[in-house]
C-alpha positions as CSV (number, residue, x, y, z in Angstrom):
1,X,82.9,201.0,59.2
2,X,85.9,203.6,58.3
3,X,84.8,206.7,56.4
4,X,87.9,208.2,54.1
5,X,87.7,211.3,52.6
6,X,87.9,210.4,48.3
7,X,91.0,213.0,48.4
8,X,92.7,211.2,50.9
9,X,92.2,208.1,48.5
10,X,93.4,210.0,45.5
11,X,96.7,210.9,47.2
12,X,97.1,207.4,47.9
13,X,96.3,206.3,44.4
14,X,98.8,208.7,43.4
15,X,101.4,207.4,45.4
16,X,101.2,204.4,44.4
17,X,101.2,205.3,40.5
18,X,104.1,207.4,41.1
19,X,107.3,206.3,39.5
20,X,108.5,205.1,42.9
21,X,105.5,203.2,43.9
22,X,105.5,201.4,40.5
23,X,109.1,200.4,40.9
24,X,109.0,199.6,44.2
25,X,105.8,197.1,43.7
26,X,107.1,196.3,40.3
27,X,110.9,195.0,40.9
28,X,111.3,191.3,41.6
29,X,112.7,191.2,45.3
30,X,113.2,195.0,45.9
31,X,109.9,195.4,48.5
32,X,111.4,191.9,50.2
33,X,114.8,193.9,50.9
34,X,114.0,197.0,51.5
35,X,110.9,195.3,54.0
36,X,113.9,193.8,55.2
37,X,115.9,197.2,55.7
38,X,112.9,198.7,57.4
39,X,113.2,195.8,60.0
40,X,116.9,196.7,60.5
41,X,116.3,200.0,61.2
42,X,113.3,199.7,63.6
43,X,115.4,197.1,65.4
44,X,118.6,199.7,65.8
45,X,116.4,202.5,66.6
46,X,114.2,200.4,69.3
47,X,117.3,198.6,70.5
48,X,119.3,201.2,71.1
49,X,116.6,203.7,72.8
50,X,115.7,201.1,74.9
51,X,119.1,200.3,75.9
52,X,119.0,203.8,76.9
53,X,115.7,204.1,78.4
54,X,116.7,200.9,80.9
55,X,119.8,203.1,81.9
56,X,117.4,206.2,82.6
57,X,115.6,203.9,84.8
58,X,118.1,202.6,86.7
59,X,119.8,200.1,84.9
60,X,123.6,200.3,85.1
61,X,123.4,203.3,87.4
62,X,127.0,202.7,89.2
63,X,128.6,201.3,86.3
64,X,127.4,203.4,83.3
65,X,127.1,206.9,83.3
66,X,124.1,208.4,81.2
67,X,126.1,211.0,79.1
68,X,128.2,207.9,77.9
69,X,125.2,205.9,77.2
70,X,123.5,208.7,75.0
71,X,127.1,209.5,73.4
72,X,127.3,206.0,72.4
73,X,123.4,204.9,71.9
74,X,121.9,207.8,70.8
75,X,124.2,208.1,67.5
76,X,122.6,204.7,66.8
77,X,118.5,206.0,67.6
78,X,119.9,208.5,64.4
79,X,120.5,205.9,62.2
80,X,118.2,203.6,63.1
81,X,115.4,206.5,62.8
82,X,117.0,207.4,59.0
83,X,117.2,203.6,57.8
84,X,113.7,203.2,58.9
85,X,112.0,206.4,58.0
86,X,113.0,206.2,54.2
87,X,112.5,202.8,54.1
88,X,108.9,202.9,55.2
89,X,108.4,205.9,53.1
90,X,109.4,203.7,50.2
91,X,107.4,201.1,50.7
92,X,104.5,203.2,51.5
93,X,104.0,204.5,48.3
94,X,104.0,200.4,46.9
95,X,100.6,199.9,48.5
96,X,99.6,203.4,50.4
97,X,96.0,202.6,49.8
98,X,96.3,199.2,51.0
99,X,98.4,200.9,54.7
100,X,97.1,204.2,54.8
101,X,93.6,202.6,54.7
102,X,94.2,200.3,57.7
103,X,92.9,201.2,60.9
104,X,97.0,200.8,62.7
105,X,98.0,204.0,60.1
106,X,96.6,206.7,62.5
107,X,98.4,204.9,65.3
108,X,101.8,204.2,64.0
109,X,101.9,207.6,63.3
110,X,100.4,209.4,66.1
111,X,102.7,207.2,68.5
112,X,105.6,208.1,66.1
113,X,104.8,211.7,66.8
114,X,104.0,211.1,70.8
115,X,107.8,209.8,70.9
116,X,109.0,212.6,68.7
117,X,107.3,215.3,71.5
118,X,109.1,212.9,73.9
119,X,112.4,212.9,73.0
120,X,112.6,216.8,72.4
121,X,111.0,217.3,75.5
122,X,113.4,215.4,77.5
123,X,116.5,216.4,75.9
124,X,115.5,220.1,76.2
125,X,114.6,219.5,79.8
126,X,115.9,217.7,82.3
127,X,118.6,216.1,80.2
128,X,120.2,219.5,80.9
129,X,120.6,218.7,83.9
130,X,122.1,215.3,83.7
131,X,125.6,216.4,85.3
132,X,123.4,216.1,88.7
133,X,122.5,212.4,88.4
134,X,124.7,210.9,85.4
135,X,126.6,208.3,87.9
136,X,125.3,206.9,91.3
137,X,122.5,209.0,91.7
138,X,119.1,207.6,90.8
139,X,117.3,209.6,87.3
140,X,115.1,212.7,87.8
141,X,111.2,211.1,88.3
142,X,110.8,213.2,84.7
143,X,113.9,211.5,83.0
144,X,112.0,207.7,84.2
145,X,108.7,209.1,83.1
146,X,110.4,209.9,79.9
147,X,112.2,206.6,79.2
148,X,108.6,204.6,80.1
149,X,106.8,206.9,77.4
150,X,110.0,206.1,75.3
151,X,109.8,202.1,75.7
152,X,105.5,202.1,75.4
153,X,105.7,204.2,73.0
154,X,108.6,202.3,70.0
155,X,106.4,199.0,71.7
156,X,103.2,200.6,70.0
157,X,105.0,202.0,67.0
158,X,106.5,198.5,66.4
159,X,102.8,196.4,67.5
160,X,100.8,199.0,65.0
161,X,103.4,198.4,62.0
162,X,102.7,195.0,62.4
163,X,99.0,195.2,62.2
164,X,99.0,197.3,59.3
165,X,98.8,194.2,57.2
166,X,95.8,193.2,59.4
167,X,93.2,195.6,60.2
């Protein structure tokens, strides 16, 4: 059995009598399309990182070089990230006790933050380098280990948003 702490409970409760929680749980349709929204954006950000990641790895390594991968996919991570960032934030505070309760909350976000760590390590480390090995030349053993965390990581993010309804 899950112990919460009460003032975790009352921030919830809060959130969800907030004036954005009771218009977002009170509108006919609006949780259905911004629900919808959220989808949209997990599916440009995920899409497009692990278009990227598959390049990292190998994918595409004598046709496509990974600067123009990033410069055209990573643009896209951005907005998918925006799109479903406020989204989820909106339709958290429609039924925050209901999600933040559920035993997937701790994960979606802790793998949200593990891909966070991910991407700012990489791009402030061996992306740096990428002049080295952006055509031909196999990626760094770091820049695959990267895009793997990358790929398991979104895969969690999107298999613990699911089961937030669930558990």
């Amino acid at each position: 059995m899950r112990v919460t702490s009460s003032w975790l409970m009352d921030i919830y409760s809060e959130l969800e009598r907030s004036e954005i929680g009771e218009v977002v749980g009170r509108t006919p349709y609006l949780y259905p399309i911004l629900e919808t929204l959220h989808i949209l954006g997990i599916a440009i950000l995920v899409g497009s990182a692990l278009a990227f990641d598959l390049r990292l790895l190998g994918i595409g390594k004598r046709i496509l070089p990974v600067t123009i991968a990033a410069r055209h996919l990573l643009p896209l991570c951005h907005i998918g990230f925006i799109i479903a960032a406020v989204t989820g934030t909106v339709l958290f505070t429609a039924s925050a006790l209901g999600v933040g309760l559920s035993a997937a909350a701790p994960w979606k976000l802790g793998l949200i933050v593990i891909a966070g760590v991910n991407i700012v390590i990489f791009h402030c480390g061996v992306y740096k380098t990428v002049e080295r090995w952006d055509l031909h030349i196999q990626a760094p053993i770091s820049a695959r280990f990267a895009a793997v965390i990358s790929s398991l990581t979104w895969t969690g993010v999107i298999t613990a948003g699911r089961l937030l309804a669930y558990i």
